[in-house]
C-alpha positions as a Markdown table, in Angstrom:
| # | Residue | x | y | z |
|---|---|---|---|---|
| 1 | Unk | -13.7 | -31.1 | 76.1 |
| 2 | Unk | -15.1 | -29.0 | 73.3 |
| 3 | Unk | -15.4 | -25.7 | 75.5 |
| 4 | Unk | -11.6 | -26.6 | 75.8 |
| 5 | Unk | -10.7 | -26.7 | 71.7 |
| 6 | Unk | -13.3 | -24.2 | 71.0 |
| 7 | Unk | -11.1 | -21.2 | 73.5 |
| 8 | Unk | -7.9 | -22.9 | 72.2 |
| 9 | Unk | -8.8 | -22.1 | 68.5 |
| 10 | Unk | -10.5 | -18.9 | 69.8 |
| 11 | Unk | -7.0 | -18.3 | 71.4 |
| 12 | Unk | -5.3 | -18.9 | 67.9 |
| 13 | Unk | -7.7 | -16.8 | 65.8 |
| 14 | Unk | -7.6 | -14.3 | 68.0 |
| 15 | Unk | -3.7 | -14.2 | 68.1 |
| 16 | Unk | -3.1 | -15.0 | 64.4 |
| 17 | Unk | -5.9 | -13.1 | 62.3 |
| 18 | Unk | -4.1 | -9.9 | 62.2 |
| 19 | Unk | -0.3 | -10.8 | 62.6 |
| 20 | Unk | 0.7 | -11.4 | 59.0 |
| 21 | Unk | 1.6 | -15.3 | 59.7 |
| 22 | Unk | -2.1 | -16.8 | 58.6 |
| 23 | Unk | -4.4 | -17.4 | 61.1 |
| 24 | Unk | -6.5 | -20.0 | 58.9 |
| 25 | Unk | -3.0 | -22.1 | 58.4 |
| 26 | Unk | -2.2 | -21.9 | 62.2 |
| 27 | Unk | -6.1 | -22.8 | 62.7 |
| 28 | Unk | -6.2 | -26.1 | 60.2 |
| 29 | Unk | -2.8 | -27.2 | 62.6 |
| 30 | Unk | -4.3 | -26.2 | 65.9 |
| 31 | Unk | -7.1 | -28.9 | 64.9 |
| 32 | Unk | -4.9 | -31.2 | 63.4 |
| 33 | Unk | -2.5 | -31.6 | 65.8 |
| 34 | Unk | -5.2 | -31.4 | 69.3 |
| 35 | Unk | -6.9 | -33.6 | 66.9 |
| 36 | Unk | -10.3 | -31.8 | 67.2 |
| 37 | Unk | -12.9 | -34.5 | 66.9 |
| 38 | Unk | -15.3 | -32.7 | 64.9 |
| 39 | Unk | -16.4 | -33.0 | 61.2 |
| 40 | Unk | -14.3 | -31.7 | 58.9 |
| 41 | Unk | -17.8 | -29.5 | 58.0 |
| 42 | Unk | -17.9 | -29.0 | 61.6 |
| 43 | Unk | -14.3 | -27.6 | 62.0 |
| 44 | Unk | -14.2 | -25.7 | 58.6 |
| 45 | Unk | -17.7 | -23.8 | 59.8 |
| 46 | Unk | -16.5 | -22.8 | 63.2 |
| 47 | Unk | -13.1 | -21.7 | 62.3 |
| 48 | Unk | -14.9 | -19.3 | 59.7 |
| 49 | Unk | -17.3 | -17.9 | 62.2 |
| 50 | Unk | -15.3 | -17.2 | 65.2 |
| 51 | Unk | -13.9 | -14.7 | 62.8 |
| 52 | Unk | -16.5 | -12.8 | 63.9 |
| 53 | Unk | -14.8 | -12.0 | 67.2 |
| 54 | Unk | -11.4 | -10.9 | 65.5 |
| 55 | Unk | -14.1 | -7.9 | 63.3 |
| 56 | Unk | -15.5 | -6.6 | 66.2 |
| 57 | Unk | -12.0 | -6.8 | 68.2 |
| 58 | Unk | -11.6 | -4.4 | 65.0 |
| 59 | Unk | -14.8 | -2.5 | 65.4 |
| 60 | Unk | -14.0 | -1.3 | 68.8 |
| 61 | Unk | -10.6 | -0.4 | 68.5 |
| 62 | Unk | -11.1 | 1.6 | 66.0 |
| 63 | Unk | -15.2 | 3.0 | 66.1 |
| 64 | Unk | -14.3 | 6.2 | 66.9 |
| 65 | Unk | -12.5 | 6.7 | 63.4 |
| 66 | Unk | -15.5 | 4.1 | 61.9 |
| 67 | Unk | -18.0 | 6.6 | 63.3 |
| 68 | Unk | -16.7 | 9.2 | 60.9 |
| 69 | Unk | -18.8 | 7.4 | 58.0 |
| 70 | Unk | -21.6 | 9.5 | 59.6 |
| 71 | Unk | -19.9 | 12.3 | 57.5 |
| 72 | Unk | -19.2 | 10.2 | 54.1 |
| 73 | Unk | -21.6 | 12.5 | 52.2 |
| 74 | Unk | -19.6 | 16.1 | 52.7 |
| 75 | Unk | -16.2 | 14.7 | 54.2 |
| 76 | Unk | -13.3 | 14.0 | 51.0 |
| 77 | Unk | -11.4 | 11.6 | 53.3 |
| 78 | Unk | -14.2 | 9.6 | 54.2 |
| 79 | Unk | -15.3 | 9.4 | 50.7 |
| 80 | Unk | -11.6 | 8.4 | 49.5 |
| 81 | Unk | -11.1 | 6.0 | 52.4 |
| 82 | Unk | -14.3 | 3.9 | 52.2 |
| 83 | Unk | -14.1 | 3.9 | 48.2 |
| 84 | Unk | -10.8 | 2.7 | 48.7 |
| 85 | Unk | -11.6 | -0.3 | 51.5 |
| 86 | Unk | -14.4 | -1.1 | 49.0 |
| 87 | Unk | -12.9 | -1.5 | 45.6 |
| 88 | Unk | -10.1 | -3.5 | 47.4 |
| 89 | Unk | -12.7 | -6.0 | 48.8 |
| 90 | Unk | -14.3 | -6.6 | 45.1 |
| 91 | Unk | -11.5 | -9.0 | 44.4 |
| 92 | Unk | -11.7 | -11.3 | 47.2 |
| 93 | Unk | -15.5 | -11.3 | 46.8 |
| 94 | Unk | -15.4 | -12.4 | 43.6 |
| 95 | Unk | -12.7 | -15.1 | 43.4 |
| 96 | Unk | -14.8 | -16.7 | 47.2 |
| 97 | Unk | -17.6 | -16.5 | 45.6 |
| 98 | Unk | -16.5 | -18.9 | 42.4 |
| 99 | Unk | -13.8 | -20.7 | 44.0 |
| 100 | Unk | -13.9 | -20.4 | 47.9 |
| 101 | Unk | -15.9 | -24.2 | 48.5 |
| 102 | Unk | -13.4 | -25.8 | 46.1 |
| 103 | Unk | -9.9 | -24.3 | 47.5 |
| 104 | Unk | -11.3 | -25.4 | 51.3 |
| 105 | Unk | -12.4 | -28.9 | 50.1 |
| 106 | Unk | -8.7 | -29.1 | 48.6 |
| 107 | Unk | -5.9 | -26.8 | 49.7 |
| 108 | Unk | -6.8 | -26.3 | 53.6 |
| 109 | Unk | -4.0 | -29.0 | 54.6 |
| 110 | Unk | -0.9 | -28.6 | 56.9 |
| 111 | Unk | 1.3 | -29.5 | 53.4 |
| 112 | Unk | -0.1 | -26.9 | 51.7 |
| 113 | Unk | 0.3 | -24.5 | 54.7 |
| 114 | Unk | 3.6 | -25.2 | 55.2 |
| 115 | Unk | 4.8 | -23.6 | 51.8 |
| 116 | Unk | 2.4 | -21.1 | 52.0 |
| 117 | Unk | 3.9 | -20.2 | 55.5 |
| 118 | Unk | 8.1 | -20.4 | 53.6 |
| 119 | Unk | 7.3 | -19.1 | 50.3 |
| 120 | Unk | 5.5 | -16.2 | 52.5 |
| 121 | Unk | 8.1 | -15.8 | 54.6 |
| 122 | Unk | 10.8 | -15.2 | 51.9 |
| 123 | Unk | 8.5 | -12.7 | 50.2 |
| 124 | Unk | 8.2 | -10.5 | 53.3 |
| 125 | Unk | 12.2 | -10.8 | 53.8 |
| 126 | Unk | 12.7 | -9.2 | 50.8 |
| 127 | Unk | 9.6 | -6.7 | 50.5 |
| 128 | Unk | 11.3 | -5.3 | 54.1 |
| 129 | Unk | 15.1 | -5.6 | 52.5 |
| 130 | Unk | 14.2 | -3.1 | 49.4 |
| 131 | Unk | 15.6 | 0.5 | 49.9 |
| 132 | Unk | 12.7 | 3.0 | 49.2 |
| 133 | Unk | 11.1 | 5.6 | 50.7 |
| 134 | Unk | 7.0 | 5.1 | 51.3 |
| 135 | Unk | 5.2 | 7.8 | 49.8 |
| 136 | Unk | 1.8 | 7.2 | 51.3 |
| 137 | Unk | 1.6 | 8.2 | 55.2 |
| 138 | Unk | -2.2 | 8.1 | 55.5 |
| 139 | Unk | -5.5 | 5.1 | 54.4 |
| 140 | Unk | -7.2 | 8.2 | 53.6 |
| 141 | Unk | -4.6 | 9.0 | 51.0 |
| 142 | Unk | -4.5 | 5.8 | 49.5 |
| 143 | Unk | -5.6 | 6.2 | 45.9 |
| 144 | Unk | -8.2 | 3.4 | 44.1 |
| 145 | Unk | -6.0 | 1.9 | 41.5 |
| 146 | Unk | -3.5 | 1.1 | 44.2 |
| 147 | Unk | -6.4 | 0.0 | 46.8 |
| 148 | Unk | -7.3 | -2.4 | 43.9 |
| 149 | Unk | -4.4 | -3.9 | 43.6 |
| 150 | Unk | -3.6 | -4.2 | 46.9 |
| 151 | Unk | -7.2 | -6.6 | 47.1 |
| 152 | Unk | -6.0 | -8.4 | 44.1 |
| 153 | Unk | -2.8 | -9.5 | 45.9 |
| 154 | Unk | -4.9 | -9.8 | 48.8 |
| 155 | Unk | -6.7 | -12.9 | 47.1 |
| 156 | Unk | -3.3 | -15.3 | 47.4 |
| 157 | Unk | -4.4 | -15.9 | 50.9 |
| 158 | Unk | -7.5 | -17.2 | 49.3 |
| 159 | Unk | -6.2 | -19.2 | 46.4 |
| 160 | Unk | -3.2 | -20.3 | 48.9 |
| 161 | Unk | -4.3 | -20.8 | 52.1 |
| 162 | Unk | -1.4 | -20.3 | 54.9 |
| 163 | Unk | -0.6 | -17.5 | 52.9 |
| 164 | Unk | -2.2 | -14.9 | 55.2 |
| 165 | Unk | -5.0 | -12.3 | 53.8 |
| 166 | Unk | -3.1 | -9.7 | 56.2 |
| 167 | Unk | 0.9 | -10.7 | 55.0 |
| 168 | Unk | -0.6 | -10.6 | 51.5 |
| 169 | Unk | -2.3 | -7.1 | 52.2 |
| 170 | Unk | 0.1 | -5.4 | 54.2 |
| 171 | Unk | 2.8 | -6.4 | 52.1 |
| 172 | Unk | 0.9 | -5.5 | 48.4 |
| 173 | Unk | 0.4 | -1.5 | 50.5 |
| 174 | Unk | 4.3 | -1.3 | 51.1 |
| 175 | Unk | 5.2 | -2.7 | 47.8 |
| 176 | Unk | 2.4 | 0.2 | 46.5 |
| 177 | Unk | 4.3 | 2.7 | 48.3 |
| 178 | Unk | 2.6 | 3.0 | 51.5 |
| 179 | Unk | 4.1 | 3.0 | 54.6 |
| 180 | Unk | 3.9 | 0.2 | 57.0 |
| 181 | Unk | 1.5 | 1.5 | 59.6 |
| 182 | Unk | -0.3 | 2.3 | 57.2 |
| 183 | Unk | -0.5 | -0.5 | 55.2 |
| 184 | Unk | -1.0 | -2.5 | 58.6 |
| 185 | Unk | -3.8 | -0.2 | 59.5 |
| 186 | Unk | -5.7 | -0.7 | 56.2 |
| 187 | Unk | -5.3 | -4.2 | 56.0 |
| 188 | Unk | -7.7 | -3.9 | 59.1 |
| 189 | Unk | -10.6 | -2.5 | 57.3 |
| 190 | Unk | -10.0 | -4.6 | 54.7 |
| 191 | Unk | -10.8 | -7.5 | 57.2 |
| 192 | Unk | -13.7 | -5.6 | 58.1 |
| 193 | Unk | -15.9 | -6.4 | 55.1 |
| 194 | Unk | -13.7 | -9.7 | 53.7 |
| 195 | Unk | -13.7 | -11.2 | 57.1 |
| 196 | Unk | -16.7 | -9.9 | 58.4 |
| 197 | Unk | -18.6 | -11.2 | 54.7 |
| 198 | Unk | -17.1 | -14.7 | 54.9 |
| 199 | Unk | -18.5 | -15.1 | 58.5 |
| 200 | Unk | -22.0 | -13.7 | 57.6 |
| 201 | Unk | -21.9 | -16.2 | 54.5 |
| 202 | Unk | -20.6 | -19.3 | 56.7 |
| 203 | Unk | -22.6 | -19.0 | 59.5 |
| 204 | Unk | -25.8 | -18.5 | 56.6 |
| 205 | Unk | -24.6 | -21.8 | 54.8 |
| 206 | Unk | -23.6 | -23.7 | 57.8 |
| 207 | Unk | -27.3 | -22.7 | 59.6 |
| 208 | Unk | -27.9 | -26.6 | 59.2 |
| 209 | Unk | -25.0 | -27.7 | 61.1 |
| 210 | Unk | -24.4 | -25.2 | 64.0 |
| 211 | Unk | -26.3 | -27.4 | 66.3 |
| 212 | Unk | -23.0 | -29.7 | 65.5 |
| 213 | Unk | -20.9 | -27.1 | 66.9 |
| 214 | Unk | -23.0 | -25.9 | 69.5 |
| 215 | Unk | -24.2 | -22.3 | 70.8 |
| 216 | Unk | -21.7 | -22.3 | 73.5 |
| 217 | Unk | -18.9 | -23.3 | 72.0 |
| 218 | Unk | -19.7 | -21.2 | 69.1 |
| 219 | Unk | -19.7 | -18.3 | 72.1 |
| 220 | Unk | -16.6 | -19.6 | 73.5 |
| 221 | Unk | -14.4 | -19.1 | 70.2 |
| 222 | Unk | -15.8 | -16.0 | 69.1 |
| 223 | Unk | -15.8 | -13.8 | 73.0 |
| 224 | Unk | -11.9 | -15.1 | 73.0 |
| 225 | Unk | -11.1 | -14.7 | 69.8 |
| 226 | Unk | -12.5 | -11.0 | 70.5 |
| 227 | Unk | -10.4 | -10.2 | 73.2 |
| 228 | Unk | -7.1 | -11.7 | 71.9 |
| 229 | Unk | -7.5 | -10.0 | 68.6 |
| 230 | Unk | -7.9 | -6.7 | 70.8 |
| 231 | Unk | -4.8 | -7.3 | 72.2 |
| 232 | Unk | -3.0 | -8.6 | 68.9 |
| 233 | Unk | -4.0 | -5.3 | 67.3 |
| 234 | Unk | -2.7 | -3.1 | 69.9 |
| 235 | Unk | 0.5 | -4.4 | 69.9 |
| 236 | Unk | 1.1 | -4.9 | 66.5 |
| 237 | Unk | 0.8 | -1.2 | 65.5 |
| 238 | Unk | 2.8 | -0.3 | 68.0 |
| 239 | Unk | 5.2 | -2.9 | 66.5 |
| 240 | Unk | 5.1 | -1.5 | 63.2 |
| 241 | Unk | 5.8 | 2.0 | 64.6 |
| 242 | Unk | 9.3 | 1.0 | 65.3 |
| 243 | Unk | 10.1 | -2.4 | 63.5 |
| 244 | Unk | 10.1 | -4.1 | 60.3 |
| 245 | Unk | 8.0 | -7.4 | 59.6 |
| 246 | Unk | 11.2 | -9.8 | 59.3 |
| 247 | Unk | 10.7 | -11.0 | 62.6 |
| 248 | Unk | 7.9 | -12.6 | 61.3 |
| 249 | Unk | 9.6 | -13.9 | 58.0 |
| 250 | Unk | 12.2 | -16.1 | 60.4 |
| 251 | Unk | 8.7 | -17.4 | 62.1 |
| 252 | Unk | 6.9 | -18.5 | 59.1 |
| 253 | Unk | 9.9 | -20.2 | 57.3 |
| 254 | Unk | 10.6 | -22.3 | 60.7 |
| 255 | Unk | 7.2 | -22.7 | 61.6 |
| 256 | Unk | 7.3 | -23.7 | 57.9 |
| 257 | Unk | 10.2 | -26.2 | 57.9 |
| 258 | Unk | 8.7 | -27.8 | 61.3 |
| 259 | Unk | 5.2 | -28.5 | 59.5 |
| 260 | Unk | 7.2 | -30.3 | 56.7 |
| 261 | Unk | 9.1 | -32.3 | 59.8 |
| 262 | Unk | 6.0 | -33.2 | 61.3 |
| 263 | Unk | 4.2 | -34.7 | 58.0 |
| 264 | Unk | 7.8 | -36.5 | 56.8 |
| 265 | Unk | 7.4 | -38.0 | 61.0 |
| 266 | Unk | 3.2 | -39.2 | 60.5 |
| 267 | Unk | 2.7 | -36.7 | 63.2 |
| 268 | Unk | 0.6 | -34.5 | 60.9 |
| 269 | Unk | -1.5 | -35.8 | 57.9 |
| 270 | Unk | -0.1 | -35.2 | 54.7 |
| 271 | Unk | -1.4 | -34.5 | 50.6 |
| 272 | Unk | -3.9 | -32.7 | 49.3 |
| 273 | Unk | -7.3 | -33.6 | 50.0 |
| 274 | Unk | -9.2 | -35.5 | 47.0 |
């Protein structure tokens, strides 16, 4: 029965990570509501690390443009690009580092997902209902005073989880000025080093307890996270190419709304955690 949650979370991840509707608040429901038997130590540590297999879904969509680094020393746009992903990550580094045990201890419950997933939803409604015209069409245009404030807006999917770390990315770029491929493109370096950091850091800290969640299941989650998050990344930028993100607005304030129906019902727990 575990191979069975750990490829149904690996199914979530996968699906969720890059879509800007929060894969860590569709995660903390998945479990809730299959009502994974694992520790909550258990549960919080494999969710993390499976995120390994939505960064190298990353990694090989895109390592042709990632081998370029080869060329950082003499190439401007490699230089701008990766000082750009960079400074953007400080932020989120920072505020996980001081903070990140305390908000998962506290805020990773389906109540606090649930406005995370409205309040969300509203914001990216009227991001895509403003009439302007984007004025940066490329990540290796993307100057470092806006790449830094796109990390610090990045960081309310870490104070507020069911926010989503690529909603809150994509959606500080367009505010910024890019346009929305390309904001969508670099929120997926961004979850190159955040994402790819928290998993190193988890699976470090959570060494002790990996026997809990066991090698194969731990294999299980992170090859399908992989190959859904290959597929999720596809599609979305060819989403972006021709539509706007209020699809996805009308999802998170239902899927929102429902949440809040299932805790009113008992069907999901409810509160903040003490």
């Amino acid at each position: 029965m575990d191979a069975i949650y750990s490829a149904i979370l690996g199914v979530v991840e996968g699906l969720t990570e890059f879509l800007p509707v929060s894969s860590t608040g569709h995660l903390i429901l998945a479990a809730d509501l299959l009502r994974v038997p694992w520790p909550k130590e258990v549960k919080d540590a494999f969710e993390v690390i499976i995120q390994g297999g939505a960064i190298l879904a990353v990694l090989v969509y895109y390592w042709k443009d990632i081998l370029q680094i080869r060329h950082i020393a003499t190439d401007k746009n490699q230089q701008s690009l990766w000082s750009s992903v960079i400074v953007a990550c400080i932020p989120a580094v920072v505020i996980g580092a001081l903070f990140g045990s305390k908000i998962k201890h506290y805020l990773f419950t389906p109540s606090v997902v649930a406005w995370a997933l409205i309040v969300g939803g509203i914001l990216i409604w009227l991001v895509e209902s403003r009439k302007t015209t984007p004025e940066v069409h490329s990540v290796e245009r993307i100057s470092v005073p806006k790449a830094l404030m796109i990390g610090l807006v990045q960081c309310l999917a870490l104070v507020w989880p069911g926010f989503s770390r690529s909603a809150s990315s994509i959606l500080g770029g367009m505010v910024l000025g890019l346009d929305r491929p390309t904001a969508t493109q670099f929120s997926f370096y961004l979850g190159l080093i955040t994402l790819g950091g928290a998993s190193l850091l988890d699976l470090i800290k959570s060494r002790h307890i990996i026997g809990q969640i066991g090698s194969l299941n731990l294999l299980i989650g992170i090859v399908v996270s992989f190959i859904v998050a290959y597929a999720s990344i596809g599609w979305l930028l060819k989403f972006v190419s021709t539509n706007n993100f209020k699809p996805f607005a009308i999802y998170r304030v239902i899927v929102g709304l429902i949440i809040l129906f299932l805790i009113h019902q008992g069907v999901l727990s409810n509160g903040l955690r003490a």
